[in-house]
N, C-alpha and C positions, 0 to 999 in steps of 0.2 A: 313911371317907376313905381308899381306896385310893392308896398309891404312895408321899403327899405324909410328908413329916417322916421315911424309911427309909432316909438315906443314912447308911453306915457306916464304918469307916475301910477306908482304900483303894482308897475308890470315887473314880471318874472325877468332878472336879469341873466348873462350869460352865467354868472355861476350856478345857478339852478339847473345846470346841466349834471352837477355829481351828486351822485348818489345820496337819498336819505331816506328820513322814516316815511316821506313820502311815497313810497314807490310802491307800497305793499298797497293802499288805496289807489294809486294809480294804476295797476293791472287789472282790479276788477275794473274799472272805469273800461280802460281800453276791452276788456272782454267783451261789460254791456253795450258799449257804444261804437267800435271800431273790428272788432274781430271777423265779424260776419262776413267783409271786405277785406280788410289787409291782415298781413300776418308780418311779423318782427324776425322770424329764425332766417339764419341766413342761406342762399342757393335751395329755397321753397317754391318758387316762381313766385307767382301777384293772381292773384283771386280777381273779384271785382274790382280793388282797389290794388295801387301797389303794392310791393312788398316795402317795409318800412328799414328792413337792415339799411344799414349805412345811411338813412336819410339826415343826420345833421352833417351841413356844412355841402350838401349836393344842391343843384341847382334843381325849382321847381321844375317838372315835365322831361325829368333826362332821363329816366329810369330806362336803358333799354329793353325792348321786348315789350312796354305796356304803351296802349294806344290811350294815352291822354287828349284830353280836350284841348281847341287851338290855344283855349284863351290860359291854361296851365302850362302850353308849352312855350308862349310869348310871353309870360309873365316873369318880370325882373326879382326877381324872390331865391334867395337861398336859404333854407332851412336851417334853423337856428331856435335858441326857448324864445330869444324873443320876435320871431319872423311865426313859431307855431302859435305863441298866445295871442298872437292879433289875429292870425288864420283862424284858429279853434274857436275863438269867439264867437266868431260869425262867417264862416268858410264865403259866401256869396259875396259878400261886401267886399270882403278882402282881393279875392280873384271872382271878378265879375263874372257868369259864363263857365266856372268850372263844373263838372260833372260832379260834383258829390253830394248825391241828395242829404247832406248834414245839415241841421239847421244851427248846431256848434252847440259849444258848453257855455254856458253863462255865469256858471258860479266859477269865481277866482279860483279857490282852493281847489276843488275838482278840477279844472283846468291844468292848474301847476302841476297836480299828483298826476296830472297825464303823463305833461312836457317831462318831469323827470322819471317814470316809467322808462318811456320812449328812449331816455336818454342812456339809461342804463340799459335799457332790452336791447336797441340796434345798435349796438359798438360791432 
C-alpha cells in the first residue's frame, strides 16, 4: 500500500487544500516545473502527463484516455495535499516504476505553494 499512512510531521495537512496567499507562488511553480506535461483546465485532454482537473480525491492511474505506467496504475494512492507532498518530494520513491521523469521538489514551501495551486486550479 503505497503513499497511504506516510504523513509525517510538517507535512502539509488536508486543510492546505483551500485557497491562500499561497497559490499566486504556486502557479509559477507549476508553470516552471509541471506545465510542459500536464495542464489543470478542465475537458483539455493530457499532454505527456495527465490532465490534472479533478485529480484530488481520484484514484492514482484512472484518468481515462491516458496510458499510465503499470506501476501508477497498481499503486494504492488517491490523491490528496497529503498523498501529493510525499509524491512531489520525491515522485520515484513514492511510486516505484512511474513514468515521470520528475526528480520532485524538495523545498517544503515550494511544494505546499504547489499542492495548494493544484487545489484551487483543478476543482
Amino acid at each position: 500500500m503505497m503513499g497511504q499512512g506516510m504523513m509525517g510531521h510538517g507535512m502539509m495537512g488536508e486543510s492546505a487544500s483551500e485557497p491562500d496567499g499561497e497559490q499566486a507562488g504556486g502557479e509559477k511553480i507549476f508553470q516552471d516545473n509541471c506545465s510542459s506535461c500536464h495542464t489543470v483546465i478542465a475537458d483539455e485532454g493530457s499532454g505527456l502527463g495527465p490532465n490534472l482537473h479533478g485529480l484530488f480525491g481520484r484514484h492514482a492511474g484512472t484518468l481515462e484516455g491516458f496510458g499510465y505506467s503499470a506501476a501508477m496504475q497498481s499503486a494504492d494512492v488517491v490523491w490528496s495535499a497529503k498523498t501529493l507532498d510525499i509524491y512531489l518530494t520525491d515522485p520515484a520513491k513514492f511510486v516505484p516504476g512511474n513514468r515521470m521523469p520528475f526528480a520532485g521538489i524538495k523545498d517544503d514551501k515550494q511544494r505546499h505553494a504547489l499542492i495548494a495551486y493544484l487545489a484551487a486550479a483543478t476543482k
